[in-house]
C-alpha positions as CSV (number, residue, x, y, z in Angstrom):
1,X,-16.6,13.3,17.3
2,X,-15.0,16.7,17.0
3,X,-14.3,18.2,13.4
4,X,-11.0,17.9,12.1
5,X,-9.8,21.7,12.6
6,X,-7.6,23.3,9.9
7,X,-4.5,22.6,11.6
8,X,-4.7,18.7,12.2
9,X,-6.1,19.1,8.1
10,X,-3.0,20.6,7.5
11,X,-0.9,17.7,9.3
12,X,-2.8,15.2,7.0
13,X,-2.0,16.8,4.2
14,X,1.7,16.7,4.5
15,X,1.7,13.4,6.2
16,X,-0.4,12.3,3.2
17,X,2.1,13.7,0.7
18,X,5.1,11.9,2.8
19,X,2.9,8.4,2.6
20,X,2.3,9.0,-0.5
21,X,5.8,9.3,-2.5
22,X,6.9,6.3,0.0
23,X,3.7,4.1,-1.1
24,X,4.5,4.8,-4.6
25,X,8.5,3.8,-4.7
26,X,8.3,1.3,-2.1
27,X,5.5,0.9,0.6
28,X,4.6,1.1,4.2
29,X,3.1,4.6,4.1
30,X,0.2,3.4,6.1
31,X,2.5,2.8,8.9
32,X,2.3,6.7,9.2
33,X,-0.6,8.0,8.3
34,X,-3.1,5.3,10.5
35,X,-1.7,5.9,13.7
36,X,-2.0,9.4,12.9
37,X,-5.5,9.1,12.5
38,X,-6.0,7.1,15.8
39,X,-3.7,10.2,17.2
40,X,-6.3,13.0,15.8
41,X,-9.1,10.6,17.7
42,X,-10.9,8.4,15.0
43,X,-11.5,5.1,16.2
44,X,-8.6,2.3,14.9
45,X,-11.1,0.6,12.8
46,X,-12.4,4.2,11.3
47,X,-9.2,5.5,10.8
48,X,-8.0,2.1,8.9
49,X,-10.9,2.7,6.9
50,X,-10.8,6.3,6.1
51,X,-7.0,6.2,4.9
52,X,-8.0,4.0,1.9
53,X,-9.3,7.2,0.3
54,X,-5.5,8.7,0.4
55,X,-4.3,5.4,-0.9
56,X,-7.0,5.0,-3.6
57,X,-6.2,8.9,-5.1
58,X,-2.5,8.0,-4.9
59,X,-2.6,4.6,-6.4
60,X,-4.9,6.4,-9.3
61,X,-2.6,9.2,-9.4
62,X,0.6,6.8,-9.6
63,X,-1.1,4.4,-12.1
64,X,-1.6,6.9,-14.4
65,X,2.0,8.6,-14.2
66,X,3.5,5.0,-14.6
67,X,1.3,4.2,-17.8
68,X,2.7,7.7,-19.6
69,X,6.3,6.6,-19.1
70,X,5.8,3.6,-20.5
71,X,6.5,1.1,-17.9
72,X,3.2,-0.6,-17.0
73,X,2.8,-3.9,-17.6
74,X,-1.2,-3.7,-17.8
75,X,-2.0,-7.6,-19.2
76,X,-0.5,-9.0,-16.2
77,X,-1.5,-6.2,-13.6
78,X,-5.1,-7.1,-14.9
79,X,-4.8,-10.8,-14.1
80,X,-3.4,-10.4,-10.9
81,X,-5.8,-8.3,-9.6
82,X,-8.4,-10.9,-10.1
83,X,-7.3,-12.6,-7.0
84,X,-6.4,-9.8,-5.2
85,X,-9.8,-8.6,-5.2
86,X,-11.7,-11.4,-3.9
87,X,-9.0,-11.5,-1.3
88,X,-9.5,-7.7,-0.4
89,X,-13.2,-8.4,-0.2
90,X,-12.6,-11.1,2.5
91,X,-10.2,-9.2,4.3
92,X,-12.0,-5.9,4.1
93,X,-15.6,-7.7,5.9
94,X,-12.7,-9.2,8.7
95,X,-11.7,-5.7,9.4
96,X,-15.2,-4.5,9.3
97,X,-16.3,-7.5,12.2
98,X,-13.0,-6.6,14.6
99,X,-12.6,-4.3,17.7
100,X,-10.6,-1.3,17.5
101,X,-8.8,-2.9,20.3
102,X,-8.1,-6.3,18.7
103,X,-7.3,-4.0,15.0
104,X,-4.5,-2.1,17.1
105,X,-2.7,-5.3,18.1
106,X,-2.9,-6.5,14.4
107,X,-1.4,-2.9,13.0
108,X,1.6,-3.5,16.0
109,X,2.0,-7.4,15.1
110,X,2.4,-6.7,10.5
111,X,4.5,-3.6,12.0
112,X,7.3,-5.6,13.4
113,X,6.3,-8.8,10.7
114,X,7.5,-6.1,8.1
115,X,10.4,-5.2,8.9
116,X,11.6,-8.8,8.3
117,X,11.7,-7.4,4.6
118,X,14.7,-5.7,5.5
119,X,16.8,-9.0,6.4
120,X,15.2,-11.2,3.4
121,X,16.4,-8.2,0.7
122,X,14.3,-9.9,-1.7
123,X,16.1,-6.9,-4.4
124,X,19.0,-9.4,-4.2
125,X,17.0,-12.2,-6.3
126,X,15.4,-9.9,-8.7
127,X,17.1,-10.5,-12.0
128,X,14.3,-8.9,-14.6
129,X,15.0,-11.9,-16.7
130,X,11.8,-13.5,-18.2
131,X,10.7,-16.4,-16.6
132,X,8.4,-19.4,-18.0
133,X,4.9,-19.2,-17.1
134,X,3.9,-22.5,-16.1
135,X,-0.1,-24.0,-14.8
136,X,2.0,-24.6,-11.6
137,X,3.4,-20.7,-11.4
138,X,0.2,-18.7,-12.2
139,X,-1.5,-20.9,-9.6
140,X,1.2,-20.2,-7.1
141,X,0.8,-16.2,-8.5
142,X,-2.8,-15.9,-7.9
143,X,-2.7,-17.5,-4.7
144,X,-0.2,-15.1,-3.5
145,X,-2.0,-11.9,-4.5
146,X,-5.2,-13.6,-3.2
147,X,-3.3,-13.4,0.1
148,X,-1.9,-10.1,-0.6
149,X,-5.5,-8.6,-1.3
150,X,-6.9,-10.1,1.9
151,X,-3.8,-8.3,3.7
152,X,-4.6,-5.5,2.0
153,X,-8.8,-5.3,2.5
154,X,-7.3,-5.9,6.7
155,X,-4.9,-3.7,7.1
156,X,-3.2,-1.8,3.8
157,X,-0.4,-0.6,5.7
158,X,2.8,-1.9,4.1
159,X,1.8,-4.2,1.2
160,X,3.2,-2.7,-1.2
161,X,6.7,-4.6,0.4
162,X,3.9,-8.0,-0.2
163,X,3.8,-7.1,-3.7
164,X,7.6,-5.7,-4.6
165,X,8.3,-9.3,-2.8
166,X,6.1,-11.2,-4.7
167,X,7.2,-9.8,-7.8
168,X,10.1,-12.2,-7.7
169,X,8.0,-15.1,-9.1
170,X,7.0,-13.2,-11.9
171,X,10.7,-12.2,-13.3
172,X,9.8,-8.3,-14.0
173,X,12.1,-5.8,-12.0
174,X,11.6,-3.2,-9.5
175,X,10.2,-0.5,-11.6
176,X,7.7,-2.5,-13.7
177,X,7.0,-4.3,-10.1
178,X,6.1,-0.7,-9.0
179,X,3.8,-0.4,-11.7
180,X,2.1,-3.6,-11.0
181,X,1.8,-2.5,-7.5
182,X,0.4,0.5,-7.7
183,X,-2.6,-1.0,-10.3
184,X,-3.6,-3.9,-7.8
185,X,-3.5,-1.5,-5.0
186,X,-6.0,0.9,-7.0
187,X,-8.0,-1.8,-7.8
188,X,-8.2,-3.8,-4.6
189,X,-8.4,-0.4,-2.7
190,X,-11.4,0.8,-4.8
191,X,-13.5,-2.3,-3.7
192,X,-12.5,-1.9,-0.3
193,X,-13.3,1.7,0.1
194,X,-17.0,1.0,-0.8
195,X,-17.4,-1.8,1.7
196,X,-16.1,0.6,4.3
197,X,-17.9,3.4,3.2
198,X,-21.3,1.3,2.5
199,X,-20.1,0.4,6.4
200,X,-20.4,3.8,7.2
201,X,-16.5,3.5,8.9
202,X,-15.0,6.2,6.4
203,X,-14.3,10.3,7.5
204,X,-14.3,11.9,3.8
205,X,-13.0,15.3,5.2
206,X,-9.6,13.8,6.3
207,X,-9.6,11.0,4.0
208,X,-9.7,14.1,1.2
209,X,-6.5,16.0,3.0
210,X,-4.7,13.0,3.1
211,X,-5.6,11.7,-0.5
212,X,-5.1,15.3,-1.9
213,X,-1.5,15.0,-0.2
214,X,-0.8,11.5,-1.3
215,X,-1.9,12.5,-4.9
216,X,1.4,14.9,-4.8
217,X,3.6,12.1,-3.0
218,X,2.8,9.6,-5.7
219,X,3.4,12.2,-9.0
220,X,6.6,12.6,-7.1
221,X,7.4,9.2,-6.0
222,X,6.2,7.9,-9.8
223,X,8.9,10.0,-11.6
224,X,11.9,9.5,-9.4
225,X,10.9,5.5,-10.3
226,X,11.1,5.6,-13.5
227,X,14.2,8.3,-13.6
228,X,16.4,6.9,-10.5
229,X,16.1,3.5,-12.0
230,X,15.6,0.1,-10.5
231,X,18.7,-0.1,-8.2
232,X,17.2,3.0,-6.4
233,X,14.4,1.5,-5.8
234,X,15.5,-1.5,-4.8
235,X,17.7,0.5,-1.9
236,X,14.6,2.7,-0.8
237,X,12.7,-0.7,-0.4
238,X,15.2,-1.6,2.1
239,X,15.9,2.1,3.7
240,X,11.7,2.4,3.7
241,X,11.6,-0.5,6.4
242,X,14.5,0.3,8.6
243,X,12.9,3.8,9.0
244,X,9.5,2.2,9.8
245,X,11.2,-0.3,11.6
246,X,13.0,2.9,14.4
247,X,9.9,4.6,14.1
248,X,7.7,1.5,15.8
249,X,10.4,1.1,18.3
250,X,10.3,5.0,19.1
251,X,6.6,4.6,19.7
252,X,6.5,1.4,21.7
């Protein structure tokens, strides 16, 4: 494989910062930066692995921005991220086990799957009232984010729209469901990144210009959060999967 030259590192690094500030209010940032990999020449499967190191430093980055403003919800990011990372574990090994060909077809399929978020507008039912935390709810929460960590360990791109849209069982609102997102991604990622990298799938040099990009998207993306509020969150959820939504359509 030919070295990245300073041009297409470049590319990443601005593409990484774009991914992430959308990661880090609303999701799908993936949905940019992977077929950009497969563009530059790394193999599907290599490129899904290597841009978990962008999402892991802007998760870490994001996580820690959201904790200083005070909006982070860490007792229940903790218990949710239980399931999510024996479900990223299972989906990471499936991604590791797949052709690059069959990986290409799943990244096209969650593509279009995603932009059904725009016609659910699951911002419409959040009311950030509290909610009673029944056997039968937890249950129905950890299986969710099981799923969610499996879709995450397989393909990443776009689950932070899985979590924001899960968040409606829990009765928090968009910005503390940002924070919540952002700390089960870190975690979940974190596993999966040393799978793929035990796997030998991961390319550090663009995985650094895309994570030192997305570490600058998600300090961005973190403060207009907490400062824009929750109803401008709730609109770049929606405005975040339209554009995705062209851009596959464009491509295809």
């Amino acid at each position: 494989m030919e070295p990245f030259s300073l041009l297409n590192l470049l590319i990443l690094l601005v593409a990484g910062t774009v991914a992430g500030f959308i990661n880090t209010l609303a999701g799908g940032g993936s949905f940019l930066t992977i077929p950009l990999l497969i563009f530059m020449g790394l193999p599907a499967t290599v490129a899904n692995a290597t841009n978990r190191v962008g999402v892991f430093l802007q998760s870490l980055t994001a996580v820690q921005q959201f904790h200083g403003y005070g909006v982070f919800p860490r007792r229940f990011s903790l218990i949710v991220s239980i399931p999510a990372i024996f479900g990223s574990v299972l989906g990471t090994w499936t991604a590791m086990v797949i052709s690059d060909a069959a990986f290409k077809k799943y990244l096209a399929l969650f593509m279009v799957l995603m932009t059904l978020l725009t016609f659910l507008k699951p911002e419409r039912l959040a009311t950030g009232k509290e909610l009673r935390y029944t056997p039968g709810r937890w249950l129905l929460i950890w299986l969710v984010f099981f799923a969610i960590g499996f879709y995450g360990g397989f393909i990443q791109a776009g689950v932070g729209f899985l979590i924001l849209a899960a968040m409606l069982l829990t009765g928090y609102d968009f910005v503390a469901g940002n924070a919540v997102k952002t700390f089960t991604i870190f975690v979940f990622t974190l596993v999966s990144l040393l799978i793929f990298w035990a796997g030998g799938k991961v390319q550090l040099l663009p995985g650094l210009a895309l994570g030192l990009g997305s570490m600058l998207g998600a300090l961005l993306g973190s403060k207009v959060t907490v400062t824009k509020g929750n109803a401008f969150v709730q609109k770049f959820v929606v405005a975040t999967v339209i554009l995705f939504a062209i851009l596959l359509l464009i491509r295809n």
